[in-house]
C-alpha positions as CSV (number, residue, x, y, z in Angstrom):
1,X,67.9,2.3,77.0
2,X,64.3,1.2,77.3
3,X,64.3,2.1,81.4
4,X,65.8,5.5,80.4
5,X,63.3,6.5,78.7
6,X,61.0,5.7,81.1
7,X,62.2,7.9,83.6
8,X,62.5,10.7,80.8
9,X,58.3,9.6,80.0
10,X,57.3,9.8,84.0
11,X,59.1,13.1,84.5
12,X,57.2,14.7,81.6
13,X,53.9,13.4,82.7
14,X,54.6,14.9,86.1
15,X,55.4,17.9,84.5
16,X,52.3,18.1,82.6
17,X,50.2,17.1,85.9
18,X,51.6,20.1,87.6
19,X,51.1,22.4,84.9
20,X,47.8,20.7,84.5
21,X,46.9,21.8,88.5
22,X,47.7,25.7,87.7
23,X,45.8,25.9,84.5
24,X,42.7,24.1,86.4
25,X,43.2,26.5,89.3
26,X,43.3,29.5,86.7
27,X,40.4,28.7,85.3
28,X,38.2,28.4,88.4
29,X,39.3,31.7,89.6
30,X,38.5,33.4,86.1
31,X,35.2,31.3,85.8
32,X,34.5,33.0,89.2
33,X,35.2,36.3,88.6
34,X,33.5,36.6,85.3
35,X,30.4,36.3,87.3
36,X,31.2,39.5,89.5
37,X,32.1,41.3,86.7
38,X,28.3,40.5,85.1
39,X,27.4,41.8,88.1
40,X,29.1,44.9,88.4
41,X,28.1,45.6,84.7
42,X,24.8,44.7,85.1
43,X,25.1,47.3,88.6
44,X,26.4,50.2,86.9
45,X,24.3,50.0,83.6
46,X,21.3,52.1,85.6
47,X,23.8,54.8,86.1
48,X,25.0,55.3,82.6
49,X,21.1,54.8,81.3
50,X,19.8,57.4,83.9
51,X,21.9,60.4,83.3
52,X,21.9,59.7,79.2
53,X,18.2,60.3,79.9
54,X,19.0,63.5,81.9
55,X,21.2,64.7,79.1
56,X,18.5,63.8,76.4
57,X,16.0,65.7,78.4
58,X,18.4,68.4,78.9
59,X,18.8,68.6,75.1
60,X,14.9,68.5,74.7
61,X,14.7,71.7,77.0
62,X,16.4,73.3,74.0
63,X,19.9,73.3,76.2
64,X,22.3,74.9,74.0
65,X,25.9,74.4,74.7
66,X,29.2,75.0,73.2
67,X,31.2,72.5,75.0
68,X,34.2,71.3,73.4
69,X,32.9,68.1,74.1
70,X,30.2,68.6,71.5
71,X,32.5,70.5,68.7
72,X,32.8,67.7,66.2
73,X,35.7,68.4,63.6
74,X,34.8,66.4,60.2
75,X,38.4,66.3,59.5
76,X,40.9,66.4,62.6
77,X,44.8,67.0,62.1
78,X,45.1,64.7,65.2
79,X,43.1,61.5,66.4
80,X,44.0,59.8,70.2
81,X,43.6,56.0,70.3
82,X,42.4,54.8,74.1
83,X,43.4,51.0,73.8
84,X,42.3,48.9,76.7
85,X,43.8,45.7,77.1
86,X,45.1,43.6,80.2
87,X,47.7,43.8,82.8
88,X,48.1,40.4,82.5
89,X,48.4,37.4,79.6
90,X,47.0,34.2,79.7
91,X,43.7,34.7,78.3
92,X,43.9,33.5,74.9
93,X,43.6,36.1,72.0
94,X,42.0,38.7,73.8
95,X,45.2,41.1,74.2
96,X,46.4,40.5,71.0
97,X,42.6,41.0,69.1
98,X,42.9,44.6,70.9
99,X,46.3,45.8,69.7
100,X,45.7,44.4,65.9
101,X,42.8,46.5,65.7
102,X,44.4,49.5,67.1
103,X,46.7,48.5,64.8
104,X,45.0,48.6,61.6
105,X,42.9,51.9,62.6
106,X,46.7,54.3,64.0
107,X,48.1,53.0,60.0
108,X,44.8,53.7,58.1
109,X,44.6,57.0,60.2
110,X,48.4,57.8,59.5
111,X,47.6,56.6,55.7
112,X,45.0,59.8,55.6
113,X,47.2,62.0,57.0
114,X,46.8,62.5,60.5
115,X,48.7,62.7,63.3
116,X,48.1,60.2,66.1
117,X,48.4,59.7,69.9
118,X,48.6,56.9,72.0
119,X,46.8,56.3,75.5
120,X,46.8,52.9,76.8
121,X,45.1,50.8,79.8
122,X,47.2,47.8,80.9
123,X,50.5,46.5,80.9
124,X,50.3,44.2,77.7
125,X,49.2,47.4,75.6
126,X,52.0,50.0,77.6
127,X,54.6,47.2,76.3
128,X,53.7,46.3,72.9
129,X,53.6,49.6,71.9
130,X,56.3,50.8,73.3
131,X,58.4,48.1,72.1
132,X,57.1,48.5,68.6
133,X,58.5,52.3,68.7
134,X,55.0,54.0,69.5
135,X,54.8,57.4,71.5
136,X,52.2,56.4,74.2
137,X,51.2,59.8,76.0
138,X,50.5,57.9,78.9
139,X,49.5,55.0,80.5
140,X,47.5,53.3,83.4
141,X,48.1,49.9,84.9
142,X,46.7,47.9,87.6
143,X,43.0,48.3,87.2
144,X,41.9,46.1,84.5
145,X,41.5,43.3,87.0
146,X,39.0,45.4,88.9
147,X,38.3,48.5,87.3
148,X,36.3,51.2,89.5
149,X,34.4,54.6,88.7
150,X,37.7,56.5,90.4
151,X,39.5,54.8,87.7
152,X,37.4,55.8,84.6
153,X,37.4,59.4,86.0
154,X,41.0,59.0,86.4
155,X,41.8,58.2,82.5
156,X,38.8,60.3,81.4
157,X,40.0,63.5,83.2
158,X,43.6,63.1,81.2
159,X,41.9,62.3,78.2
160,X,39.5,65.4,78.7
161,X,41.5,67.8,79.4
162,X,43.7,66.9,75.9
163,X,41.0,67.2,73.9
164,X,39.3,70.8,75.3
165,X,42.9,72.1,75.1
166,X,42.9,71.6,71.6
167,X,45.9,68.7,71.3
168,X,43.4,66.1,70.6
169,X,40.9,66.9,68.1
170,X,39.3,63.6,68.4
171,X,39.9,60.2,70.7
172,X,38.3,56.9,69.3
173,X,37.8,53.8,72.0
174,X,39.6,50.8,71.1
175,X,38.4,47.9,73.6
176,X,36.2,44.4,73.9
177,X,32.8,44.7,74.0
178,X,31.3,42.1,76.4
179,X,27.6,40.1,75.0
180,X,27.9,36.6,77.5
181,X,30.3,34.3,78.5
182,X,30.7,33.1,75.1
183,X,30.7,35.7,72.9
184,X,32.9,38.9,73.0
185,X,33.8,41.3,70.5
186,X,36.3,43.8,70.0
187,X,35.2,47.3,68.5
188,X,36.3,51.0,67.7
189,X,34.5,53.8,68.9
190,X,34.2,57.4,68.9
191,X,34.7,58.6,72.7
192,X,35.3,62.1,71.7
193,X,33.9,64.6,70.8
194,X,30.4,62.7,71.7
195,X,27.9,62.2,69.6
196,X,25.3,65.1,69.8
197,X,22.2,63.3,68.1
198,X,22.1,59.9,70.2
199,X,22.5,62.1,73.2
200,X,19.4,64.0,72.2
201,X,17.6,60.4,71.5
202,X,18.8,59.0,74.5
203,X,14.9,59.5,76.7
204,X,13.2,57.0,74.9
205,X,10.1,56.1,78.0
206,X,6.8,55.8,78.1
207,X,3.9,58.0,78.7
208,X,4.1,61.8,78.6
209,X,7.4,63.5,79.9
210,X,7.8,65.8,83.0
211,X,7.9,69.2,82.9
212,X,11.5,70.2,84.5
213,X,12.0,73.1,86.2
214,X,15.8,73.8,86.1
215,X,18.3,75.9,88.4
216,X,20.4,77.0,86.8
217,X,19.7,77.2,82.8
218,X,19.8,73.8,81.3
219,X,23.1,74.8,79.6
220,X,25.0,75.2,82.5
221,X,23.9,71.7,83.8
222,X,24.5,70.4,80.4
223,X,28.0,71.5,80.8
224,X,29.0,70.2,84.3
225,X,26.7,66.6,83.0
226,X,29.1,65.9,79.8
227,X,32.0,65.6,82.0
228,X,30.6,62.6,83.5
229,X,28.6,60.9,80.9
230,X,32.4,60.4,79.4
231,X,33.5,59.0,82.6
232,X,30.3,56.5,83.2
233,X,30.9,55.8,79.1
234,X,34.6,54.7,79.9
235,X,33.7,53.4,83.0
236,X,31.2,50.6,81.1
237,X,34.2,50.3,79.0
238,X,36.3,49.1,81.5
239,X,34.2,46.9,82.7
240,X,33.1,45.3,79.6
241,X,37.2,44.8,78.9
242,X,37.6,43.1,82.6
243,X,34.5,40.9,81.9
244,X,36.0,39.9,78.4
245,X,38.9,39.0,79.6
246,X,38.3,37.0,82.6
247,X,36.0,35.1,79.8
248,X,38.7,35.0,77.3
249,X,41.2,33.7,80.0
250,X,38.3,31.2,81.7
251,X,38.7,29.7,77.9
252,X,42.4,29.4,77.2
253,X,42.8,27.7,81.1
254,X,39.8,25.0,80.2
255,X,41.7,24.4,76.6
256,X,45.1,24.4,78.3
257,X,43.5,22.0,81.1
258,X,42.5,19.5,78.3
259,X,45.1,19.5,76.1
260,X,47.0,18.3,79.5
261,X,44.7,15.8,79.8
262,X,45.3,14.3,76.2
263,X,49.4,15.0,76.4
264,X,49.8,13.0,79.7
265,X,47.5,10.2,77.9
266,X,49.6,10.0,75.3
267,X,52.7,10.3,77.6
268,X,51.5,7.4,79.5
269,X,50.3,5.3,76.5
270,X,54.0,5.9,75.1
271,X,55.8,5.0,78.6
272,X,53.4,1.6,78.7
273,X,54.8,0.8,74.9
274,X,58.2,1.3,76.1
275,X,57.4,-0.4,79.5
276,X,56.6,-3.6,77.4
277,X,59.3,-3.1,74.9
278,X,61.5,-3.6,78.1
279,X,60.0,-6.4,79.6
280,X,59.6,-8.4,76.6
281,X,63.2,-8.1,75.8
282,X,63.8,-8.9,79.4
283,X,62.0,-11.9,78.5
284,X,63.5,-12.8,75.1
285,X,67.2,-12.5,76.7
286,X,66.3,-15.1,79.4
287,X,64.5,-17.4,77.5
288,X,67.5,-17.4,75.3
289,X,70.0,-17.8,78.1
290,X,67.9,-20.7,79.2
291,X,67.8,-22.5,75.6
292,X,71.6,-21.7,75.7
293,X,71.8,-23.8,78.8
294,X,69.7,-26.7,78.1
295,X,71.4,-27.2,74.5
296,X,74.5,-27.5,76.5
297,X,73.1,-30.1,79.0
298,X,71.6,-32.3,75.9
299,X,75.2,-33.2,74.6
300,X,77.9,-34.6,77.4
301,X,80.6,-35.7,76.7
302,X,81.7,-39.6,76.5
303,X,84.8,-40.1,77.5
304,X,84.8,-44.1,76.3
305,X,83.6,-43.0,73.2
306,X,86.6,-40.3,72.9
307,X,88.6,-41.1,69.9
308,X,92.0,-40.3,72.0
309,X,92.0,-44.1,72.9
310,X,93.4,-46.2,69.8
311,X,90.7,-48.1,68.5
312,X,92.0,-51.4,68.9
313,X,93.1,-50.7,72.5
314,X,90.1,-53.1,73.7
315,X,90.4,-55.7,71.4
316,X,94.4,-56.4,72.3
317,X,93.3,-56.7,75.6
318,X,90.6,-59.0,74.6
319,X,92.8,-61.6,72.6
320,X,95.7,-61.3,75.5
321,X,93.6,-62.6,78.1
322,X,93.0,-66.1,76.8
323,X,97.1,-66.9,76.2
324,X,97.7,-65.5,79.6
325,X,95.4,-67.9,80.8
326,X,96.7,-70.7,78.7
């Protein structure tokens, strides 16, 4: 029984060392990527900071625009929810943090009255709701991993062309905001219509501004700009998401990694136990078999002392031998 379990111990502890090599693996390639996706934040924050500027100078120049982009509705019949989660799982709570606050805001926004839309980024969002009974409008997979601008212009051109036509009367941003390595958080944001007044705030430099001369009027530029300040806004979105989760996962595969590490001690301090129940019973059922033997090697048997033979048999004989003689 004891060398049965044994074999059941060592097969589990090789189990656990193999699973123990992929979660290790996993982890070095998301510890690796998180710092290209710092990079590529940190590369297309310049972009998203320059033309804000040129929109708040725009602004400044008294650009007056009626872009539906800009028409904020205090109280829309119907609100779009952009959820960005990943393609793939693995990463600890990071999916799961994303769809419970998209969640909570689709029932407090159905509790008021609304009517609400679905557009997801990544499989584990396109399933969940789905499964769960959700119209999802549409959805995108495959570039969460590595998102690029093509793919933020992509869902932003969908999303866009909803809201000027009037089916979306507003779209709030539902993804993780990236900080470090260590510290993620997920968030809720307006992504359309776009706020007017931190537009207009956006130039915030030093020393006295340029005069601009601008061709055409600064409302037409204005126009064709909003367009892509929503993409390089999802765009940072996307990559903040990527960089969360390669973080979140980089996490969950070092605390997977350990807690291998503690199972297969435990395994191993279990198989030793049994190990030495085994041998000491080994032990115990020889050293028995032995005192077995030498208790029956202590006591012969006599056979002149066997109380077959009458016990005067000798003494006859004794008082015979003289008369014979005689």
């Amino acid at each position: 029984m004891a060398g049965g379990q044994e074999r059941i111990l060592r097969r589990r502890i090789k189990s656990v060392q193999n699973t123990k090599k992929i979660t290790k693996a996993m982890e070095l390639i998301a510890a690796s990527r998180i710092v290209r996706s710092q990079q590529r934040v940190a590369a297309a924050r310049p972009y998203a900071e320059q033309i804000t500027n040129v929109i708040g100078n725009l602004a400044g120049a008294g650009a007056e625009v009626s872009s539906p982009l800009l028409q904020i509705n205090d109280n829309p019949a119907t609100i779009a929810f952009l959820v960005i989660t990943g393609d793939r799982g693995l990463a600890g709570a990071y999916n799961s943090n994303v769809i419970r606050l998209a969640e909570r805001e689709i029932r407090a926004a159905k509790a008021a009255g609304q009517d609400t839309r679905l557009v997801v980024v990544g499989k584990k969002a396109q399933s969940y709701f789905r499964f769960r009974g959700e119209a999802v409008d549409a959805s995108f997979v495959g570039m969460t991993d590595l998102p690029t601008y093509e793919n933020a212009r992509e869902v932003a051109s969908f999303v866009t062309e909803k809201f000027e036509s009037g089916e979306y009367e507003a779209v709030q941003l539902v993804y993780t905001q990236f900080f470090s390595v260590g510290t993620q958080r997920v968030v809720s944001a307006r992504f359309m219509p776009l706020d007017r007044s931190q537009l207009e705030a956006a130039p915030a430099s030093e020393g006295p501004k340029p005069a601009y001369e601008f061709e055409p009027e600064p409302g037409a530029i204005l126009e064709r700009l909003l367009p892509r300040y929503a993409e390089a806004r999802l765009f940072a979105a996307l990559l903040d998401a990527s960089a969360s989760e390669h973080a979140n996962r980089q996490r969950a595969m070092k605390s997977a990694t350990d807690n291998a590490d503690d199972l297969i001690t435990r395994l191993s301090r279990i198989m030793n136990r049994a190990r030495q129940d085994s041998i000491t019973s080994e032990i115990m059922e020889i050293v028995g078999g032995a005192e077995a033997l030498s208790a029956d090697k202590g006591s012969p048997v006599d056979l002149l002392l066997d109380r077959t033979f009458p016990p005067d048999l000798f003494e006859q004989h004794d008082h015979a031998t003289p008369h014979a003689h005689q």
